[in-house]
ZAMARGU-4260 file (C-alpha; in steps of 0.2 Angstrom, whole numbers, plus 5000, padded with zeros to 4 digits):
<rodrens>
0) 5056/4908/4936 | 5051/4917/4920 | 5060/4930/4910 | 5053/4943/4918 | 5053/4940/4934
5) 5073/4932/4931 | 5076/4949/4922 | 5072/4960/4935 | 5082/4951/4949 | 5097/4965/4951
10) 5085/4976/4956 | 5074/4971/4967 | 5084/4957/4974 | 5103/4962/4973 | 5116/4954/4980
15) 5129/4970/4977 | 5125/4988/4977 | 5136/5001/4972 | 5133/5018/4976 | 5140/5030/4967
20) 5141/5048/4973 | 5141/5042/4992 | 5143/5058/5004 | 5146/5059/5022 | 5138/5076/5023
25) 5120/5071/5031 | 5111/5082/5020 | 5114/5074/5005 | 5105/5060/4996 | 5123/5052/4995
30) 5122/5052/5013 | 5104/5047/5016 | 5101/5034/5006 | 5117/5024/5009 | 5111/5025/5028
35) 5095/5019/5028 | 5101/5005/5015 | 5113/5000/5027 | 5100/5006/5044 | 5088/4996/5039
40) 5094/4980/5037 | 5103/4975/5019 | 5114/4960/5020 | 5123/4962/5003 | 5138/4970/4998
45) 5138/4988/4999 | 5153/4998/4989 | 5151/5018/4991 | 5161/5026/4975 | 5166/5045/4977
50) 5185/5052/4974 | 5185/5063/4988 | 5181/5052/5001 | 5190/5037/5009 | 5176/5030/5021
55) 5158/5031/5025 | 5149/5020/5037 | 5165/5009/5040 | 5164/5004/5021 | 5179/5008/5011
60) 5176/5020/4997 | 5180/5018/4979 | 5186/5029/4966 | 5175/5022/4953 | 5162/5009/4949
65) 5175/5001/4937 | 5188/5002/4954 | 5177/4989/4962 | 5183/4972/4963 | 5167/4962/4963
70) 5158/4960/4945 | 5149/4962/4942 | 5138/4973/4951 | 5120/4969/4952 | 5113/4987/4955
75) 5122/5002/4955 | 5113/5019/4962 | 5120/5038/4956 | 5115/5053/4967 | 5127/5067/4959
80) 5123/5083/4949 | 5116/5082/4933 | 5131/5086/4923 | 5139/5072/4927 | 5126/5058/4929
85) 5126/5054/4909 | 5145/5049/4912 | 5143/5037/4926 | 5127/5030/4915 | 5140/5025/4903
90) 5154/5019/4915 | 5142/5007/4925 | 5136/4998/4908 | 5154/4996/4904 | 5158/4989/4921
95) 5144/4978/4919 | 5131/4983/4930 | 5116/4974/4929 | 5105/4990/4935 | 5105/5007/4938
100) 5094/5018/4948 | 5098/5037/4943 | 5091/5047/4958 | 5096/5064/4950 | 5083/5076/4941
105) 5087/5088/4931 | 5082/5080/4911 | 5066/5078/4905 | 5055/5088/4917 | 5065/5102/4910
110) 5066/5099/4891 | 5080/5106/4881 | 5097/5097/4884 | 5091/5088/4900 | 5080/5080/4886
115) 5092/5075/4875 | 5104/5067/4890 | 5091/5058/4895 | 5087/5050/4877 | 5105/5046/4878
120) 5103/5038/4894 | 5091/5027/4887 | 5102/5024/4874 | 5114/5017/4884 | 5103/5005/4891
125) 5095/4997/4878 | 5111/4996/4870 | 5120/4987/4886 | 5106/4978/4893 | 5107/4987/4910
130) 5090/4991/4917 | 5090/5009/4922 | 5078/5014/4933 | 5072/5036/4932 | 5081/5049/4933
135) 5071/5061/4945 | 5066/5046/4954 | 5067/5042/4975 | 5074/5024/4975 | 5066/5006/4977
140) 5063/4996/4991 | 5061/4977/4993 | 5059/4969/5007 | 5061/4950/5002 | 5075/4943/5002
145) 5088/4954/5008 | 5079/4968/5018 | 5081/4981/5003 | 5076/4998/5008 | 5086/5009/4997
150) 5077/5027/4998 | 5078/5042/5001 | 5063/5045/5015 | 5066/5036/5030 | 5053/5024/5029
155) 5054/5002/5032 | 5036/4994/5029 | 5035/4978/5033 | 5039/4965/5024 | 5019/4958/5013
160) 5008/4957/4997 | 5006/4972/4990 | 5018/4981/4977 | 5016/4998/4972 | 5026/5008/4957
165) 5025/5027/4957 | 5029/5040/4945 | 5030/5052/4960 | 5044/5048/4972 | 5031/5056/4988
170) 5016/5049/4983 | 5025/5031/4984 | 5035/5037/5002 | 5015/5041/5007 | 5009/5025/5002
175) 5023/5015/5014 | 5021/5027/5028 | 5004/5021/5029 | 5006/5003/5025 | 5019/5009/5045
180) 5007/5016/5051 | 4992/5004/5048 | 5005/4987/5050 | 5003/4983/5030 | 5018/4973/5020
185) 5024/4976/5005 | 5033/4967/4993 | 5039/4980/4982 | 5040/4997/4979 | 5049/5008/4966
190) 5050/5026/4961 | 5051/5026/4942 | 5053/5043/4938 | 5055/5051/4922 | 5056/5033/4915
195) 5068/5035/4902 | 5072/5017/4897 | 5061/5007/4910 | 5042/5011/4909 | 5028/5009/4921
200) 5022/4993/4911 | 5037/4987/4910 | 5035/4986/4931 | 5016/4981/4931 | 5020/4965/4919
205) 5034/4962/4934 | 5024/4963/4948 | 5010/4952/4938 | 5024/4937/4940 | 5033/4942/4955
210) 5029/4926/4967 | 5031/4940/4983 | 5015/4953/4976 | 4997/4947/4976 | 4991/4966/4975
215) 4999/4980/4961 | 4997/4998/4964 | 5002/5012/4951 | 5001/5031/4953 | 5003/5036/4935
220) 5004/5053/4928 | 5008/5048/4910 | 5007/5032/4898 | 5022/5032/4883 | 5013/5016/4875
225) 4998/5015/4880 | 4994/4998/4869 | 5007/4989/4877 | 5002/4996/4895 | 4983/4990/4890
230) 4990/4972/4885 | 5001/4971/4902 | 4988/4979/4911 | 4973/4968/4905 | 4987/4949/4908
235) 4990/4957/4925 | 4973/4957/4931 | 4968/4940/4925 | 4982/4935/4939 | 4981/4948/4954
240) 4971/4965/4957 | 4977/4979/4949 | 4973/4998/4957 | 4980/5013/4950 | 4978/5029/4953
245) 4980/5040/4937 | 4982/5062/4938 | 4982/5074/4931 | 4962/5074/4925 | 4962/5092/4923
250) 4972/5105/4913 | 4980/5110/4930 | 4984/5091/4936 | 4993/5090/4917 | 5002/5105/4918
255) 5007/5099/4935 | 5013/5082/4930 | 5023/5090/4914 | 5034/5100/4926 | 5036/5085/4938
260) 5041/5070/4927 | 5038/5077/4910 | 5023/5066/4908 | 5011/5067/4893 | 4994/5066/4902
265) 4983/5059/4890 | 4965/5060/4887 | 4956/5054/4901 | 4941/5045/4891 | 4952/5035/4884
270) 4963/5031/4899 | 4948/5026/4909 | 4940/5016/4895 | 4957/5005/4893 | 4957/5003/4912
275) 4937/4996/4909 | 4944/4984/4897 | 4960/4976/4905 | 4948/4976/4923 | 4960/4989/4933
280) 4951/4995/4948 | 4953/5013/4945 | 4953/5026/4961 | 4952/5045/4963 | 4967/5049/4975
285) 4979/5043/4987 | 4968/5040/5002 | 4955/5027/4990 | 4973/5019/4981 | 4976/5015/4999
290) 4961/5009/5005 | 4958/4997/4990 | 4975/4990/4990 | 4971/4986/5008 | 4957/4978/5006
295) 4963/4967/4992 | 4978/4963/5002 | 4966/4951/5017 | 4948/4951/5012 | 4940/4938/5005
300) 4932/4942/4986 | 4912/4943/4989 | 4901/4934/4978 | 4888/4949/4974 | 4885/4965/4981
305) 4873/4962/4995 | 4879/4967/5011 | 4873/4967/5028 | 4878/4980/5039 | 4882/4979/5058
310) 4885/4994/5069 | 4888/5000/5088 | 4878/5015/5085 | 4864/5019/5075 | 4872/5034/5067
315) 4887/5024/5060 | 4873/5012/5052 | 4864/5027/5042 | 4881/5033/5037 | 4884/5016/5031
320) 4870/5012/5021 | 4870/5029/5010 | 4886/5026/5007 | 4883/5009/5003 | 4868/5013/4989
325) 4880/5027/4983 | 4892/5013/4978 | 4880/5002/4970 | 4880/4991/4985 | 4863/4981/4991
330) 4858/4982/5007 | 4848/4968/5009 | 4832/4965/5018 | 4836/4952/5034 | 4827/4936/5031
335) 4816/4930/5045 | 4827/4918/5051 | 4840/4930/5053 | 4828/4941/5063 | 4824/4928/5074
340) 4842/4922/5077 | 4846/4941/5081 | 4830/4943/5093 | 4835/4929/5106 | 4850/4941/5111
345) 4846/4959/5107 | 4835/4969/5117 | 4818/4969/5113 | 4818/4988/5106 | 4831/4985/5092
350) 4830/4989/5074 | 4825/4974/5066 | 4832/4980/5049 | 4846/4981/5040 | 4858/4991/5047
355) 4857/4980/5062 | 4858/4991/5078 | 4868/4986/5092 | 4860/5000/5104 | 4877/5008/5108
360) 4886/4992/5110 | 4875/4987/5127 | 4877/4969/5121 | 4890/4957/5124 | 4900/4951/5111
365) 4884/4958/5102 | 4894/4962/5085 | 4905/4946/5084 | 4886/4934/5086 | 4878/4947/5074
370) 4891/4945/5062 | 4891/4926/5065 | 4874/4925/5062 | 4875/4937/5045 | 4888/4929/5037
375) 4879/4911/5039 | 4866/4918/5030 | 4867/4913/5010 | 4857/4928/5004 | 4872/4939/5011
380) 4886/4942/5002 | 4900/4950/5016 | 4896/4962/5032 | 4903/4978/5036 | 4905/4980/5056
385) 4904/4998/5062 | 4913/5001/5080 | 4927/4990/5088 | 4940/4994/5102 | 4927/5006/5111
390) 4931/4999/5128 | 4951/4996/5125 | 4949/5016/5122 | 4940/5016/5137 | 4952/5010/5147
395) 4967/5018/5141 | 4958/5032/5146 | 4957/5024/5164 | 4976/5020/5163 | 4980/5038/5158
400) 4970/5047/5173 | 4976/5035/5187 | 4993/5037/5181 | 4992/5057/5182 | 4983/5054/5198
405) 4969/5062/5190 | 4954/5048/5195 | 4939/5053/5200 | 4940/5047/5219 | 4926/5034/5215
410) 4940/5018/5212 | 4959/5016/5217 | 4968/5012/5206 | 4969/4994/5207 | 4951/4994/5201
415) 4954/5004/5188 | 4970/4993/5184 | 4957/4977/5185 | 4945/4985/5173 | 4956/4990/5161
420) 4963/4971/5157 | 4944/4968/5157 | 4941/4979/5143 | 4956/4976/5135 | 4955/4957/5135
425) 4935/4956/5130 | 4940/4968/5115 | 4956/4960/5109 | 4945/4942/5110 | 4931/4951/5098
430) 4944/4956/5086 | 4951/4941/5083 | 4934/4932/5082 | 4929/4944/5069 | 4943/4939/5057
435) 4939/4919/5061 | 4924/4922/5057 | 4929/4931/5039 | 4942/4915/5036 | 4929/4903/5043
440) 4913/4910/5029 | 4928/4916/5018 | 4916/4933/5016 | 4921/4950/5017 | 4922/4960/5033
445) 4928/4977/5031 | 4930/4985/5045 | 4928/5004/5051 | 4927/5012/5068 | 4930/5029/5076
450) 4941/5023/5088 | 4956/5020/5073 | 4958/5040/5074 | 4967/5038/5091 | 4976/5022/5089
455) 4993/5027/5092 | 4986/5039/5106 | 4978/5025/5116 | 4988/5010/5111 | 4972/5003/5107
460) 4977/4983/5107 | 4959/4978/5100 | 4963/4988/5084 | 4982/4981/5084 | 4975/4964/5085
465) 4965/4969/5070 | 4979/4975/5059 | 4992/4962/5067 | 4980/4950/5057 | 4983/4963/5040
470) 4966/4972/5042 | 4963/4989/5038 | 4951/4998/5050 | 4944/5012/5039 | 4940/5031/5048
475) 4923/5033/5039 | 4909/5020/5036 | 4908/5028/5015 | 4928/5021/5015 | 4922/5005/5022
480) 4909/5005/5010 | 4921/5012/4995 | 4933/5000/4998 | 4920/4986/5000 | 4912/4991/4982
485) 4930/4989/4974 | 4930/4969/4982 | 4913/4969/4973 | 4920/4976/4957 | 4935/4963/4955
490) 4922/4950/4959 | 4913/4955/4943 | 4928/4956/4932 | 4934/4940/4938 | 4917/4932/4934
495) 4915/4941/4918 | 4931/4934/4911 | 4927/4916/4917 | 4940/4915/4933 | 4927/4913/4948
</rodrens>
């Protein structure tokens, strides 16, 4: 275990956690955060601290940190005004805390004396030792090895690769609904706030080293050291991809970030040409961040940019390769073999071109021996594969109408019942082929279909099969295509720097 990673234990794997400015009024953060601490799952020792109360959650309340009898504490949390947080800063180095995460806003983001409390804040911390996470910040969550969802939103991502440090508390809380939403794990999370003594390097050189993350994500609106963020930056991403996601770009998105964290935005040039140099994959907003970190999180790394494109529709295909030239992506010319092997099973009017066409999906298991067939082929570098889970829509569709009595009079139920396992099983057995046959080649295969817009609708169990295997189904074939182009960019840096 390295210094780093030994150094940063307390907070992301605690064994105590004191909270200080615990509240049993439910529309406090003292309230809320203790209770999806405890909700979700953390097996540690929990110690609320306020003077006025006696219990909260069947946990005995203390009076102070220092009234605590275990010590010391790994990780304390503060949620209480402003005006008294720079006091309880002091009091839990004295006690001996290992780290603090100070949830409170009120110092920077405002200037004047919240400033100079928050300098002493960091004060306090470099002079003690004790990490000290924010203030103005939403919390952390962790969920190896002790279920650690310490937050403010009510959100518990699974438990995977990708960690993710945010200078805005929301942005972060958007990022792990998605990853819920989409059945992504995370291995980390933290909302770093106004960063007076920790600093959003200070995390990515963590995450570089932490065992648990394979994928690091950053939404940064200001750099305080930019050399040292280049050099951890640039050590980082010889291990593991590195995405961030960098605002305030225009004099509105400064003015913006200066109000919210007090960050310094920075020229943009010279932000983007560091990136270049250390090979961070840079995106343009929340939606890319997450697409990208997705994809780095299960596909395979391509080894050039020429792609083959599979669809249900011929729409979707067009779509794809526009998109796919946009991103500086080739798409290839078929080779006459490939041709050929495709000719023995699709009908004699098909493309014969890249995109290839499935004619609106007539084929069975037409995309999963199209794909097969593609990612064989040594002059192809990955697929993209354009239209799954049509028929387990379908029939969630049938299960819907016969349950409301609503069928059209042509089938009973039964029938409909029998189709639907059809469908369902036929699509559920694609999807799982698909991602074989990505681990089998070890070539990308991103992923995109309409059908992922009503997933939750139609309990669509081809497209849970997909993202119970950690794939992203993208909405659009141009994210498909974006994010593939980032898998395609890491490639290059890897290569550039001798590593593949």
């Amino acid at each position: 275990m390295s210094d780093v990673v030994k150094k940063f234990a307390p907070l992301f794997e605690p064994k105590s956690i004191a909270f200080v400015g615990a509240s049993s009024n439910p529309l406090k953060w003292g309230f809320q955060i203790p209770f999806n601490l405890i909700e979700y799952g953390y097996d540690g020792n929990v110690y609320p601290v306020n003077p006025h109360e006696s219990e909260l959650f069947n946990l005995k309340v203390y009076k102070s940190i220092s009234a605590i009898p275990e010590k010391p504490i790994d990780l304390a949390v503060a949620a209480l005004p402003a005006e008294m947080t720079l006091g309880v800063v002091d009091e839990c180095a004295r006690a001996g805390a290992k780290a603090l995460i100070v949830i409170t806003a009120g110092f920077s983001e405002l200037g004047g004396e919240g400033a100079r409390a928050e300098a002493e804040m960091a004060r306090i911390a470099r002079q003690s030792g004790m990490l000290v996470v924010g203030p103005n910040c939403m919390g952390v969550v962790s969920p190896y090895p002790r279920s650690l969802y310490c937050e403010m939103p009510a959100v518990k991502p699974e438990a995977g690769s990708i960690a993710m440090a945010s200078q805005s508390g929301n942005v972060g809380a958007t990022i792990m609904r998605l990853a819920m939403d989409f059945r992504l794990g995370v291995s980390r999370c933290i909302s770093t706030g106004n960063e007076a003594a920790l600093h959003m390097e200070d995390y990515i050189e963590y995450f570089g080293e932490d065992a648990r993350t394979n994928v690091v994500a950053a939404y940064i609106e200001g750099v305080d050291d930019g050399r040292r963020f280049l050099n951890v930056t640039r050590e980082a991403s010889r291990k593991k991809p590195v995405v961030i996601l960098k605002v305030g770009r225009t004099a509105a998105g400064k003015r913006a970030a200066k109000s919210h964290t007090g960050a310094l935005g920075g020229e943009r040039e010279i932000f983007h040409g560091a990136c270049n140099q250390a090979g961070v994959i840079e995106v343009a907003d929340a939606e890319e961040l997450f697409d990208t970190v997705a994809a780095f999180a299960r596909q395979p790394l391509p080894r050039g940019r020429r792609v083959a494109i599979v669809s249900e529709g011929g729409g979707w295909g067009v779509l794809a390769a526009d998109a796919c030239a946009e991103f500086g992506l080739e798409v290839v010319d078929l080779p006459d073999d490939v041709l050929a092997q495709l000719d023995e099973f699709l009908p004699a009017w098909w493309s014969r071109s890249n995109p290839v066409d499935l004619v609106g999906g007539l084929v069975p298991r037409g995309l999963v021996r199209s794909a097969e067939i593609l990612l064989a082929c040594d002059k192809i570098d990955g697929v993209i594969a354009l239209g799954v889970g049509f028929l387990a829509r379908r029939a969630a569709e049938y299960r819907r109408r016969t349950a409301a009595g609503k069928g059209s009079g042509l089938f009973d139920a039964p029938v409909y019942e029998k189709f639907a396992e059809a469908a369902i099983a036929r699509d559920v057995e694609n999807s799982k082929a698909l991602v074989k046959l990505m681990d089998q080649y070890q070539k990308p295969m991103v992923i995109a279909a309409d059908t992922i817009s009503t997933v939750h609708v139609d309990e669509n169990e081809a497209l849970f099969a997909l993202m119970d295997d950690g794939m992203l189904i993208y909405r659009t074939p141009r994210r498909a295509a974006r994010a593939y182009a980032r898998l395609v960019e890491r490639h290059d840096f890897l290569t550039a720097i001798g590593a593949r």
